[in-house]
VEXNUPA-441888 format. One record per residue: x, y, z of N, C-alpha, C, CB in turn; residue number from 1; residue in three letters. Coordinates in pm, whole numbers, plus 50000, padded with zeros to 5 digits. Each point is the difference from the previous one (the first is absolute). Glycine has a CB too. Example, Ala and Ser with C-alpha at 12.3 -4.5 7.8 and 13.67 -1.06 7.14 Angstrom:
2
{n.u 51319, n.v 49431, n.w 50780, ca.u 49911, ca.v 50119, ca.w 50000, c.u 50090, c.v 50120, c.w 50000, cb.u 49811, cb.v 49883, cb.w 50125, k 1, r ALA} $
{n.u 50154, n.v 50222, n.w 49803, ca.u 50082, ca.v 50119, ca.w 50006, c.u 49923, c.v 50109, c.w 50073, cb.u 50118, cb.v 49937, cb.w 49785, k 2, r SER} $
This chain:
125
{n.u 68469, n.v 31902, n.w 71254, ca.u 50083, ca.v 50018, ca.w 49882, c.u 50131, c.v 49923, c.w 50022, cb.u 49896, cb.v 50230, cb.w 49950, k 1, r UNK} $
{n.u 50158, n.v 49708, n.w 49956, ca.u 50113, ca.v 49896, ca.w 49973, c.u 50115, c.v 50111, c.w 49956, cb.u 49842, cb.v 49758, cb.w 49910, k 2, r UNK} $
{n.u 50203, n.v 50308, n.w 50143, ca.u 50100, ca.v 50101, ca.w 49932, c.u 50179, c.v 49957, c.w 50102, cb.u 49738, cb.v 50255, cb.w 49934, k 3, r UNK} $
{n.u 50357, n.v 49731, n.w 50047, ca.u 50089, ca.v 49958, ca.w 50040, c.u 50093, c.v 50174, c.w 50086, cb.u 49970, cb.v 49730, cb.w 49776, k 4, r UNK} $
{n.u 49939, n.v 50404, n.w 50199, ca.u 50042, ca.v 50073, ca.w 50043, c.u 49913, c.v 50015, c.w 50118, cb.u 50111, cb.v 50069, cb.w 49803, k 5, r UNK} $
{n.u 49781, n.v 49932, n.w 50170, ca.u 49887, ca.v 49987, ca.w 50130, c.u 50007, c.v 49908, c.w 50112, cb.u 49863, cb.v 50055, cb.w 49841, k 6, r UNK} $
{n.u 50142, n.v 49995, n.w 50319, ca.u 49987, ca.v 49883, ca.w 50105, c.u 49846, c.v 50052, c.w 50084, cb.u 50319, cb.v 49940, cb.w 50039, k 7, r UNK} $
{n.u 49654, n.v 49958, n.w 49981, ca.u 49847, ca.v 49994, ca.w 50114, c.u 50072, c.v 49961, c.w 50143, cb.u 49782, cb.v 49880, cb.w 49808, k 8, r UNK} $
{n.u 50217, n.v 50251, n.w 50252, ca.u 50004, ca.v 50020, ca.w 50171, c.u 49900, c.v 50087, c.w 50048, cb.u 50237, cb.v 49979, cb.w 50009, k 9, r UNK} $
{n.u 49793, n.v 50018, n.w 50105, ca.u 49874, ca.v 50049, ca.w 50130, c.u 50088, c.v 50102, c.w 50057, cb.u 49853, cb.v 49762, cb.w 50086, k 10, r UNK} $
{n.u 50059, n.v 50337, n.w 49915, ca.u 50026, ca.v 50094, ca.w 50049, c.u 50015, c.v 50007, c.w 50198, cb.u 49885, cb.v 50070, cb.w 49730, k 11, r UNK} $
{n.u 50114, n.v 50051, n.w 50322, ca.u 49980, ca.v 50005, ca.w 50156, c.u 49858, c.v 49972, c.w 50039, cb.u 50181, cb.v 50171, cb.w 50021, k 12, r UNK} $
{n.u 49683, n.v 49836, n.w 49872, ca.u 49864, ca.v 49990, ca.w 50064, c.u 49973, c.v 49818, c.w 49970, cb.u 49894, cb.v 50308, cb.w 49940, k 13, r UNK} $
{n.u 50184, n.v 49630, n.w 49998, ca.u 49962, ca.v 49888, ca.w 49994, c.u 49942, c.v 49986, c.w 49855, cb.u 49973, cb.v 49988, cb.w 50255, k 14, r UNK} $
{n.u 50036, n.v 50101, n.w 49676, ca.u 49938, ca.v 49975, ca.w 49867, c.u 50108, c.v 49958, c.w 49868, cb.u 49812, cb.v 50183, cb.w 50097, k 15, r UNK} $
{n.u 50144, n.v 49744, n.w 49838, ca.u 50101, ca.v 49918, ca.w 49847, c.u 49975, c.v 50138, c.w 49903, cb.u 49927, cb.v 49661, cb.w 49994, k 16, r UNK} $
{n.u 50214, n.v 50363, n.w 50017, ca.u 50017, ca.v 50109, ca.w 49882, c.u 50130, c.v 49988, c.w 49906, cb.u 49877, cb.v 50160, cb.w 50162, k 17, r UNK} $
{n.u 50104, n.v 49895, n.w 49696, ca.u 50047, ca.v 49963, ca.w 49909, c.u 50168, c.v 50129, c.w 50004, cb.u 49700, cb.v 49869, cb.w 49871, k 18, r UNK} $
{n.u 50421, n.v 50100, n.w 50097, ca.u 50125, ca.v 50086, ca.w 50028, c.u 50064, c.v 49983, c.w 49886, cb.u 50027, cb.v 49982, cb.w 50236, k 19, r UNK} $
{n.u 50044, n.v 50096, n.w 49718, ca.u 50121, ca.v 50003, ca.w 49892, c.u 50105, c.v 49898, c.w 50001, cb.u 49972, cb.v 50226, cb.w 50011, k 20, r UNK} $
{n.u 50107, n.v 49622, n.w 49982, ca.u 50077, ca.v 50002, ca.w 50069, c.u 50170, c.v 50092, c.w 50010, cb.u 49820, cb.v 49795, cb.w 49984, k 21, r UNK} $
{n.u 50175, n.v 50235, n.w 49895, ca.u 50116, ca.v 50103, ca.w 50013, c.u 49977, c.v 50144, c.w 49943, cb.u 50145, cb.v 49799, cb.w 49985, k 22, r UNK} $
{n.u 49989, n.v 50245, n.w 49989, ca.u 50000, ca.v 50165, ca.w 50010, c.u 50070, c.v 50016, c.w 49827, cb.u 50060, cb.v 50066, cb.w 50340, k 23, r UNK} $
{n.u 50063, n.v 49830, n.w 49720, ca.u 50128, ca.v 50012, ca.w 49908, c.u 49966, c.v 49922, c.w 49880, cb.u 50176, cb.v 50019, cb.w 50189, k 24, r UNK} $
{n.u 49783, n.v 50039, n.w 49725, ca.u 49977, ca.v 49999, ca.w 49832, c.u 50089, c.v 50060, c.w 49928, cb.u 49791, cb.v 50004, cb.w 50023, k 25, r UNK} $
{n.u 50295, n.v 49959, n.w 49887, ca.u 50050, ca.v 50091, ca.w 49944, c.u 49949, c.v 49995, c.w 49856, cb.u 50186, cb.v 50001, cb.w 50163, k 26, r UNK} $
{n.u 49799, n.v 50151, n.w 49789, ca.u 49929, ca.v 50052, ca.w 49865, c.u 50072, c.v 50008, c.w 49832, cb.u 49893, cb.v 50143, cb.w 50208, k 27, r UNK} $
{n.u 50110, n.v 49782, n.w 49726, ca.u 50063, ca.v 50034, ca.w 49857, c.u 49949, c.v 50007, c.w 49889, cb.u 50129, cb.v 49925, cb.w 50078, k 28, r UNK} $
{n.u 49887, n.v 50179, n.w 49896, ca.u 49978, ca.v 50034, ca.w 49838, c.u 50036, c.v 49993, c.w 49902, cb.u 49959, cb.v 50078, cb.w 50065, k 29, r UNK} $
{n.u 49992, n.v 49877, n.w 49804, ca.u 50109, ca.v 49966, ca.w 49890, c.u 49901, c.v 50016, c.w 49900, cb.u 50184, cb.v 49830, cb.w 50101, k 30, r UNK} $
{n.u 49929, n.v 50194, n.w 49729, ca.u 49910, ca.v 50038, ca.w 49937, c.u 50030, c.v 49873, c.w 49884, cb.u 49975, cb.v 50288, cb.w 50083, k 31, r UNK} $
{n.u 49897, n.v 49604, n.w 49901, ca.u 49952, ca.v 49899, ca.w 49939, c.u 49935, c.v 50054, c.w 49841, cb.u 49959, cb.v 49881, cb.w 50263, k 32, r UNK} $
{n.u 50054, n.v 50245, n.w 49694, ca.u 49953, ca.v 50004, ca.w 49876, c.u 49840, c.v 50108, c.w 50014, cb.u 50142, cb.v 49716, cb.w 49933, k 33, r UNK} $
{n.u 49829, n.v 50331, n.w 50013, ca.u 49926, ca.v 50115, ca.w 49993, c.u 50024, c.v 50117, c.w 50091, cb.u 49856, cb.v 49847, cb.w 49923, k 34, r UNK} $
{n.u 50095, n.v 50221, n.w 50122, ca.u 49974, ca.v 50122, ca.w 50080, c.u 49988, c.v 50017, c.w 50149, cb.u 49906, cb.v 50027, cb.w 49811, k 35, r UNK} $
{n.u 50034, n.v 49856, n.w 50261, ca.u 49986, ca.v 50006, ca.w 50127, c.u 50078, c.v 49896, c.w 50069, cb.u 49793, cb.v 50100, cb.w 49960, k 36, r UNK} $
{n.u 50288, n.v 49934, n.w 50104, ca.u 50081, ca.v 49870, ca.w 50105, c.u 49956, c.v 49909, c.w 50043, cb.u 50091, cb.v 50113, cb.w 50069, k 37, r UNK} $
{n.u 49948, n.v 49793, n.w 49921, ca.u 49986, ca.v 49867, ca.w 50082, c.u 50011, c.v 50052, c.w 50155, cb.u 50121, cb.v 49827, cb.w 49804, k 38, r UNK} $
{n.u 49832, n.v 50078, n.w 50305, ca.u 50025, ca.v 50046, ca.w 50094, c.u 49989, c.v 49855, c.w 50110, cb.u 49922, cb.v 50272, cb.w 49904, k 39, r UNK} $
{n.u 50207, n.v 49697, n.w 50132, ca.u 50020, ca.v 49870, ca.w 50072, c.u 50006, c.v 50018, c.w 50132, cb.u 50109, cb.v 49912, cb.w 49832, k 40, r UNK} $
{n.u 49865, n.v 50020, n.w 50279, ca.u 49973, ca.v 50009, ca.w 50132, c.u 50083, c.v 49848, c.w 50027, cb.u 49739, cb.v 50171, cb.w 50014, k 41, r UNK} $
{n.u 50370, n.v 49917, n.w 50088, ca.u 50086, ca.v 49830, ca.w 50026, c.u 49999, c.v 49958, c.w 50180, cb.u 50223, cb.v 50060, cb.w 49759, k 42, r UNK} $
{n.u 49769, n.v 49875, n.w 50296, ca.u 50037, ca.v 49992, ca.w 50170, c.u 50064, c.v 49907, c.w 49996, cb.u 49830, cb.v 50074, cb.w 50120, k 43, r UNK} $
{n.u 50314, n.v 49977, n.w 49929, ca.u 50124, ca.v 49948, ca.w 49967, c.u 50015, c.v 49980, c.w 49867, cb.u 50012, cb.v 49909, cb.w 50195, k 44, r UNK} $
{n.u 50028, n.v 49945, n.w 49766, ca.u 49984, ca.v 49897, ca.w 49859, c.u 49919, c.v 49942, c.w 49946, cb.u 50130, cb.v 49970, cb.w 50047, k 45, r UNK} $
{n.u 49731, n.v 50075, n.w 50022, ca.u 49913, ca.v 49942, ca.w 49980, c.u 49882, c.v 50106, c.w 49912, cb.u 50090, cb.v 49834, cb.w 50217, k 46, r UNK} $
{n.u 49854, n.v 50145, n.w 49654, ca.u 49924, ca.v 50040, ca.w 49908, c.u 49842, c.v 50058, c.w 50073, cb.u 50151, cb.v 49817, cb.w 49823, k 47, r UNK} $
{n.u 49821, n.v 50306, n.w 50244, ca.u 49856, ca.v 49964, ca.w 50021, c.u 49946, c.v 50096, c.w 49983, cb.u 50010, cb.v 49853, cb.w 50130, k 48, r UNK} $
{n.u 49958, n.v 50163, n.w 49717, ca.u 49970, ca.v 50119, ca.w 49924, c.u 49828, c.v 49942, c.w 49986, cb.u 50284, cb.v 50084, cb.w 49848, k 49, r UNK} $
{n.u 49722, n.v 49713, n.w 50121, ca.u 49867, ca.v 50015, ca.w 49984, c.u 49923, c.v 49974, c.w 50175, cb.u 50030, cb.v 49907, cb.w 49694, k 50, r UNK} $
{n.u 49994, n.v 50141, n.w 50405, ca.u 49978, ca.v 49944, ca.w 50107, c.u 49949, c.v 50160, c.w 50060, cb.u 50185, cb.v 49746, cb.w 50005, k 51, r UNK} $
{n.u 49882, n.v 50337, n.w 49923, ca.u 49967, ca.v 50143, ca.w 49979, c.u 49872, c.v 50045, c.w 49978, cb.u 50191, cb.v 50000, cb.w 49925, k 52, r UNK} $
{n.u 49805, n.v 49973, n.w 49912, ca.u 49870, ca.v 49999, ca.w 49937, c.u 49902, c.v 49952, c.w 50056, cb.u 50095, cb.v 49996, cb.w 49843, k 53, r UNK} $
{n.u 49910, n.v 49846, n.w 50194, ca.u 49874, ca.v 49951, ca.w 50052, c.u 49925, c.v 50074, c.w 50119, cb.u 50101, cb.v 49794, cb.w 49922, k 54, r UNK} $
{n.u 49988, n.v 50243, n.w 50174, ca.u 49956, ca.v 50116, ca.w 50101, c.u 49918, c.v 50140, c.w 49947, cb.u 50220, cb.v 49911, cb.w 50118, k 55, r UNK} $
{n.u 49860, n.v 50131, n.w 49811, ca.u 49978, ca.v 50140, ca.w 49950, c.u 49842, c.v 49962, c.w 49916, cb.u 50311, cb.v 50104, cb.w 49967, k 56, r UNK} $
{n.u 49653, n.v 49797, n.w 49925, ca.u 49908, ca.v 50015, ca.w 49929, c.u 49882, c.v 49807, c.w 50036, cb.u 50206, cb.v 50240, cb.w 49791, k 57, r UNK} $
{n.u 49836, n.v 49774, n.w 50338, ca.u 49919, ca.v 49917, ca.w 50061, c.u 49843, c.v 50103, c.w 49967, cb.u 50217, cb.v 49867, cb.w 50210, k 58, r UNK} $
{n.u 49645, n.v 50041, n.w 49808, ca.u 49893, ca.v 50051, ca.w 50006, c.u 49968, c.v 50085, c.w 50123, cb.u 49956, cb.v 49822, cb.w 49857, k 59, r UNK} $
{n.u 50106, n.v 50138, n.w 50258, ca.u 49965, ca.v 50082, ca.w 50072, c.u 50145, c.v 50079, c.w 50038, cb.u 49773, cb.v 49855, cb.w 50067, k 60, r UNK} $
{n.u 50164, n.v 50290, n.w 50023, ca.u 50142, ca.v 50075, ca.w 49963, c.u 50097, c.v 49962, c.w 50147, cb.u 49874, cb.v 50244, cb.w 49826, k 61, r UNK} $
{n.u 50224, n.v 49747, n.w 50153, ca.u 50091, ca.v 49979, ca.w 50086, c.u 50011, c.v 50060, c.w 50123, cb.u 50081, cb.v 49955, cb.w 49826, k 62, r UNK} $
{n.u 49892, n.v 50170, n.w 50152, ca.u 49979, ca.v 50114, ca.w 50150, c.u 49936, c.v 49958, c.w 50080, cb.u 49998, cb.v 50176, cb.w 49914, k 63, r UNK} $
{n.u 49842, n.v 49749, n.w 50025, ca.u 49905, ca.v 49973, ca.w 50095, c.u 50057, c.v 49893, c.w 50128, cb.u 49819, cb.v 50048, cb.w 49789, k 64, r UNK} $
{n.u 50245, n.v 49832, n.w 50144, ca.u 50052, ca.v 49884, ca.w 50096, c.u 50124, c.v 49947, c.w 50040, cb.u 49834, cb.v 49959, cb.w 49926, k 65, r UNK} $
{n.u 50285, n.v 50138, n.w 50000, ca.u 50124, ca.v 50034, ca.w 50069, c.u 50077, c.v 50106, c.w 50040, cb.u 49986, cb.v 49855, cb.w 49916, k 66, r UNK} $
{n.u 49990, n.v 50127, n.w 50221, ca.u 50040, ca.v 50107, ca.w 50118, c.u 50092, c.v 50121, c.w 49985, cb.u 49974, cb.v 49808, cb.w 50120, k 67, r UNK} $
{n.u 50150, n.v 50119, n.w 49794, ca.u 50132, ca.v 50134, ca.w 49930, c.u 49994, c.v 49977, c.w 49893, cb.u 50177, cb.v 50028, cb.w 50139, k 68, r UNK} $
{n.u 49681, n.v 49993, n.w 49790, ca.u 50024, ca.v 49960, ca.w 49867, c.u 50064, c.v 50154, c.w 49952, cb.u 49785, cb.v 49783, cb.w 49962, k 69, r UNK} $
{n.u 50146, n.v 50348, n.w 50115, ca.u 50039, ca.v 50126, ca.w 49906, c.u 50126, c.v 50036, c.w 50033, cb.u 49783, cb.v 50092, cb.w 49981, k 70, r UNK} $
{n.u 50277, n.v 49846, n.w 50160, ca.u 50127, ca.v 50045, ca.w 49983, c.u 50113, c.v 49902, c.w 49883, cb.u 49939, cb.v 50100, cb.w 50272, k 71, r UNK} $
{n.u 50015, n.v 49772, n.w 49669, ca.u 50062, ca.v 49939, ca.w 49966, c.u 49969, c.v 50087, c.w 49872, cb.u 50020, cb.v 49777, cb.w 50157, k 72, r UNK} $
{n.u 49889, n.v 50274, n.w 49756, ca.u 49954, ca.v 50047, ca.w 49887, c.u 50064, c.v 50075, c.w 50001, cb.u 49827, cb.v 49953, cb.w 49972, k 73, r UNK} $
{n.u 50199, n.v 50149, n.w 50148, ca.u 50068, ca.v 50137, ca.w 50005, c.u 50144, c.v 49945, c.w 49928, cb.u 49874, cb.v 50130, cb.w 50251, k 74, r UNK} $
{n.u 50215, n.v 49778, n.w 49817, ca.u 50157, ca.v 50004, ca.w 49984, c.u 49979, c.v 49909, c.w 49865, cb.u 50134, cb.v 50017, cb.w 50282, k 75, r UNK} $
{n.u 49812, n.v 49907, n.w 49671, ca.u 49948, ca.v 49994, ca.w 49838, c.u 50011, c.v 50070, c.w 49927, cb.u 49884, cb.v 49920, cb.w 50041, k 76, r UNK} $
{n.u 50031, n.v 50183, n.w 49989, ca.u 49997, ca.v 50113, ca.w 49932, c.u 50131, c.v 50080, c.w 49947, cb.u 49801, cb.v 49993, cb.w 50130, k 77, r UNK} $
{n.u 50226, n.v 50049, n.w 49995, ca.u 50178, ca.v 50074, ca.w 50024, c.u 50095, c.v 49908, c.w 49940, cb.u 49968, cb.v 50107, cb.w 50242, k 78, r UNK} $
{n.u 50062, n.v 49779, n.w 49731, ca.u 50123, ca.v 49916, ca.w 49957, c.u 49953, c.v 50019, c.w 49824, cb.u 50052, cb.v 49786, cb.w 50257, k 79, r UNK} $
{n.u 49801, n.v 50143, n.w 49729, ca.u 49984, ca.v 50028, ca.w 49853, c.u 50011, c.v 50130, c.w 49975, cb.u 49867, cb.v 49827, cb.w 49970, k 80, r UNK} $
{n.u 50149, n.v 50291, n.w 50059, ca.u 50027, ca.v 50124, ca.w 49957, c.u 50190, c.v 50030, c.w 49989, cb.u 49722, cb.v 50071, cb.w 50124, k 81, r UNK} $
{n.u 50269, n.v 49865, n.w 49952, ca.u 50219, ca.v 50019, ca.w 50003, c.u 49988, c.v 49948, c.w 49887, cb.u 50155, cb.v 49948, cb.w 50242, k 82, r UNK} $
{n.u 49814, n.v 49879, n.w 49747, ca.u 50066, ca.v 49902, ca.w 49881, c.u 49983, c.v 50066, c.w 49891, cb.u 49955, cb.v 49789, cb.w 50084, k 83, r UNK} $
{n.u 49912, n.v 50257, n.w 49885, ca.u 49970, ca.v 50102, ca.w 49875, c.u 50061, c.v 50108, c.w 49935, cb.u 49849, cb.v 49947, cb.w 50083, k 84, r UNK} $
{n.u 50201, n.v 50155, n.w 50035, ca.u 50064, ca.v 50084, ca.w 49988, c.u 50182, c.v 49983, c.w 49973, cb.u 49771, cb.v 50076, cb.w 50131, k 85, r UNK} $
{n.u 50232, n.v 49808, n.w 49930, ca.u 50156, ca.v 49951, ca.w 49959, c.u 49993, c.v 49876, c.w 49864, cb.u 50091, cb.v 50038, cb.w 50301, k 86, r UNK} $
{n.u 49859, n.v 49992, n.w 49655, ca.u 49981, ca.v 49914, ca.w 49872, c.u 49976, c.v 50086, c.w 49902, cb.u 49914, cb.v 49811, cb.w 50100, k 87, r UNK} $
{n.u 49998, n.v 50296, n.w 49886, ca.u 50038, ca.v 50138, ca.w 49895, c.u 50111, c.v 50082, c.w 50025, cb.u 49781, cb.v 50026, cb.w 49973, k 88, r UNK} $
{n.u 50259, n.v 49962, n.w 50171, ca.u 50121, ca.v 50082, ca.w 49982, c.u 50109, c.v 49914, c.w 49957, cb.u 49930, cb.v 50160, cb.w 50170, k 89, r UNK} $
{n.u 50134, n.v 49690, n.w 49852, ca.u 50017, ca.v 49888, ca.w 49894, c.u 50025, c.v 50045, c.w 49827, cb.u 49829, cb.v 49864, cb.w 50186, k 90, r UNK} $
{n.u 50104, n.v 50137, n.w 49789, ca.u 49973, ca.v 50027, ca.w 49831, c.u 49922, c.v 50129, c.w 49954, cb.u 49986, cb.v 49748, cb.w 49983, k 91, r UNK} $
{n.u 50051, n.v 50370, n.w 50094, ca.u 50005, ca.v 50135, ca.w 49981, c.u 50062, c.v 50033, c.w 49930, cb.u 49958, cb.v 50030, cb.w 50145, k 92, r UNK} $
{n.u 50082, n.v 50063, n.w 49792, ca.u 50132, ca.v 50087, ca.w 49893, c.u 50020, c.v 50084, c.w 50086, cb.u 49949, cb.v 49997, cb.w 49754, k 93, r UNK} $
{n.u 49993, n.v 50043, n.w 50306, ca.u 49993, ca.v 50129, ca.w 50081, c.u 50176, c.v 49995, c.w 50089, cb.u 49656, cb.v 49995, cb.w 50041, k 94, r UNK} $
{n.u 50444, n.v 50046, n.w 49953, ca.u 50081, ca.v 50012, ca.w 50051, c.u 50009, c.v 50026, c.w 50173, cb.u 50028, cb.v 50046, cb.w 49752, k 95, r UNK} $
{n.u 50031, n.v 49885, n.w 50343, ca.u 50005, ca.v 49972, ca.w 50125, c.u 50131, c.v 50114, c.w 50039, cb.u 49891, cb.v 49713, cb.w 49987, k 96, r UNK} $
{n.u 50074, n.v 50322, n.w 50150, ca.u 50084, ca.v 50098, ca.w 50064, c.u 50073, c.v 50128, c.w 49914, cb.u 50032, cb.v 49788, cb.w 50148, k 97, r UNK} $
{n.u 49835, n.v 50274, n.w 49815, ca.u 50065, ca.v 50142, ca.w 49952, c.u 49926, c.v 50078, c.w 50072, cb.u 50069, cb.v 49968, cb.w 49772, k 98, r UNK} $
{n.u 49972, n.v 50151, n.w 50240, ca.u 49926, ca.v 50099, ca.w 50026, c.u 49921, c.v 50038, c.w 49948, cb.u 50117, cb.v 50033, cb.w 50066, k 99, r UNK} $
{n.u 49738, n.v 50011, n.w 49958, ca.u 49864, ca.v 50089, ca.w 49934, c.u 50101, c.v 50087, c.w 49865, cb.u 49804, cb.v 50062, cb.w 50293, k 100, r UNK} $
{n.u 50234, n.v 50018, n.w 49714, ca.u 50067, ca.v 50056, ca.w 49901, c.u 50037, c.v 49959, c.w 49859, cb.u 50050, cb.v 50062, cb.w 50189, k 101, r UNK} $
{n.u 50042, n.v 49792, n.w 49859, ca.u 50012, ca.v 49885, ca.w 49910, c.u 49905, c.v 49944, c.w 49970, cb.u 50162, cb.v 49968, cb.w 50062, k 102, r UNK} $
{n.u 49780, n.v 49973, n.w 49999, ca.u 49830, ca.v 49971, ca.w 49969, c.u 49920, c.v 50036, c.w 49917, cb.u 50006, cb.v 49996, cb.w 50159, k 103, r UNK} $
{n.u 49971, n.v 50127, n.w 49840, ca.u 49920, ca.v 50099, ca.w 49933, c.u 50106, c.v 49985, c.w 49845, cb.u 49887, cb.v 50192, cb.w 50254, k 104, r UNK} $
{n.u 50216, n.v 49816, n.w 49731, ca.u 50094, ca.v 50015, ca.w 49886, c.u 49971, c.v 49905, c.w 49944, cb.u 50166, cb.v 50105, cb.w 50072, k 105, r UNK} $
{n.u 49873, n.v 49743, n.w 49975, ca.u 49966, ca.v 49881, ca.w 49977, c.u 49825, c.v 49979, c.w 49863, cb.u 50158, cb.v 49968, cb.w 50315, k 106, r UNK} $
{n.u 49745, n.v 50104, n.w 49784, ca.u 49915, ca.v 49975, ca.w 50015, c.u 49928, c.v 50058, c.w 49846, cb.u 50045, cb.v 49977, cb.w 50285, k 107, r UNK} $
{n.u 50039, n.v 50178, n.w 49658, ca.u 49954, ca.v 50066, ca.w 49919, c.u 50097, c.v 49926, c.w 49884, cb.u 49905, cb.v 50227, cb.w 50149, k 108, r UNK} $
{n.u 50244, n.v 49714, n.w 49879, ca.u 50063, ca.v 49926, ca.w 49875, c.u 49896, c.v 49928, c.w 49983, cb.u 50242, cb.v 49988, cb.w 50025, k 109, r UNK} $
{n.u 49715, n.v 49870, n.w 50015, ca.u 49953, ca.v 49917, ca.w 49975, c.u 49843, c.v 50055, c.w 49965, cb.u 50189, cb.v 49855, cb.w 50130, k 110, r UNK} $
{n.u 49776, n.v 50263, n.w 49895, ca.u 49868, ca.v 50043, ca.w 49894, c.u 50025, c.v 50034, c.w 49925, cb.u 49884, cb.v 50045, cb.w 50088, k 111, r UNK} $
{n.u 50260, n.v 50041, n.w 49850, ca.u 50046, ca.v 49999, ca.w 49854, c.u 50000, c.v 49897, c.w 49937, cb.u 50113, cb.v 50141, cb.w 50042, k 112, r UNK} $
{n.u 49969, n.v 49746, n.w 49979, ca.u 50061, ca.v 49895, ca.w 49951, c.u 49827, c.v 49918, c.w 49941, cb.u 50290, cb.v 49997, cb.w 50197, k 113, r UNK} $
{n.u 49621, n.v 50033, n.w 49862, ca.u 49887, ca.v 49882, ca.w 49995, c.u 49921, c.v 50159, c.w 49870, cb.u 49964, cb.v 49771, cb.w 50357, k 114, r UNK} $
{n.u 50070, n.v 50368, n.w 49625, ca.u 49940, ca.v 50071, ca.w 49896, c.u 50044, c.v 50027, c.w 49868, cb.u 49936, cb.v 50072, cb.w 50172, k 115, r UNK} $
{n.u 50196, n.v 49838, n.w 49854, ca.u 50103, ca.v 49986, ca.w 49869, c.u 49911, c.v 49948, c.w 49904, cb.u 50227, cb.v 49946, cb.w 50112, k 116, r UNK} $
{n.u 49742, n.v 49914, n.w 49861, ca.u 49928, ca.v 49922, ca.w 49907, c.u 49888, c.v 50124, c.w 49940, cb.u 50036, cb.v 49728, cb.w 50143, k 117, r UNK} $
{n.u 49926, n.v 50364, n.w 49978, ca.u 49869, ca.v 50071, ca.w 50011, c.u 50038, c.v 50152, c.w 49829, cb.u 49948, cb.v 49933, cb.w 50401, k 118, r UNK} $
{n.u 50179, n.v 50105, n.w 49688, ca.u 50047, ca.v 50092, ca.w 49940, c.u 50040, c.v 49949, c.w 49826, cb.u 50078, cb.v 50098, cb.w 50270, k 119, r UNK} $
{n.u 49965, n.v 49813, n.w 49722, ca.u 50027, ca.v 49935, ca.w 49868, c.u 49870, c.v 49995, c.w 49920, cb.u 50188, cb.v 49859, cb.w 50098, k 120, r UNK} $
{n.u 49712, n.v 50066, n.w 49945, ca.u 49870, ca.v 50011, ca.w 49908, c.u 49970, c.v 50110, c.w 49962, cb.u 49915, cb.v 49849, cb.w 50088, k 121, r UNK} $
{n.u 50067, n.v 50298, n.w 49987, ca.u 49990, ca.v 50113, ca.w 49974, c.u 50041, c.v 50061, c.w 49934, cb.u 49966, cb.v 49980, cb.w 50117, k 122, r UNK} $
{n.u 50141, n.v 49989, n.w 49860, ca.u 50132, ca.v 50091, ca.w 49926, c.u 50011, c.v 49942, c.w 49871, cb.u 50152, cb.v 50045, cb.w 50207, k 123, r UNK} $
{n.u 49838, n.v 49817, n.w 49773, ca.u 49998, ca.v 49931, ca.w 49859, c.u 49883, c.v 49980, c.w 49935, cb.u 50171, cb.v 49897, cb.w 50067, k 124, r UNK} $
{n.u 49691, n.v 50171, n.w 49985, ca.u 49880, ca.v 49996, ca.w 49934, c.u 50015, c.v 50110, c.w 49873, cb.u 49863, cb.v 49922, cb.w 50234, k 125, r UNK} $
């Protein structure tokens, strides 16, 4: 495989085996228009979101013929879950650093505010 993240070394028995070459990916999310995030993969300045893919939805599966492939999947995994999670919390309404208390207060205004329109149809039928 021609992948610019992948290197072919030999292990201690003398055998050609396939390695990650790095660790450090960093994960971003952004939202491009509909419902589900974009999701960019950078090392350093360099774009290798499709260098990603080709690994991931190669015909054959990646586990089988690179060595850290699951630990590399693993911290994949974990970064795309931060970026995600800091990108709805991003463009949340949900108010930052209150207490549960406030929260909960917060939480029942803004279910009034969204039964107003609700309460009006009712009342003027």
């Amino acid at each position: 495989m021609n992948n610019p993240l992948i290197e072919q070394t030999t292990n201690d028995a003398g055998q050609t085996i396939y390695q990650m070459k790095t660790m450090d990916i960093d994960v971003v999310a952004r939202l491009t228009g509909g419902i589900a995030p974009t999701i960019t993969y950078m090392h350093g300045e360099k774009d290798v979101t499709d260098d990603i893919r080709a690994i991931r939805f190669h015909y054959e599966s990646p586990a089988d013929y690179i060595e850290n492939y699951a630990a590399f999947q693993s911290m994949l995994y974990q970064k795309e879950q931060r970026a995600v999670n800091a990108l709805y919390e991003s463009i949340s309404i949900k108010p930052k650093n209150m207490s549960t208390g406030k929260q909960i207060l917060w939480s029942f205004f803004v279910f009034l505010l969204v039964l107003i329109p609700v309460f009006f149809v009712i009342w003027l039928k």
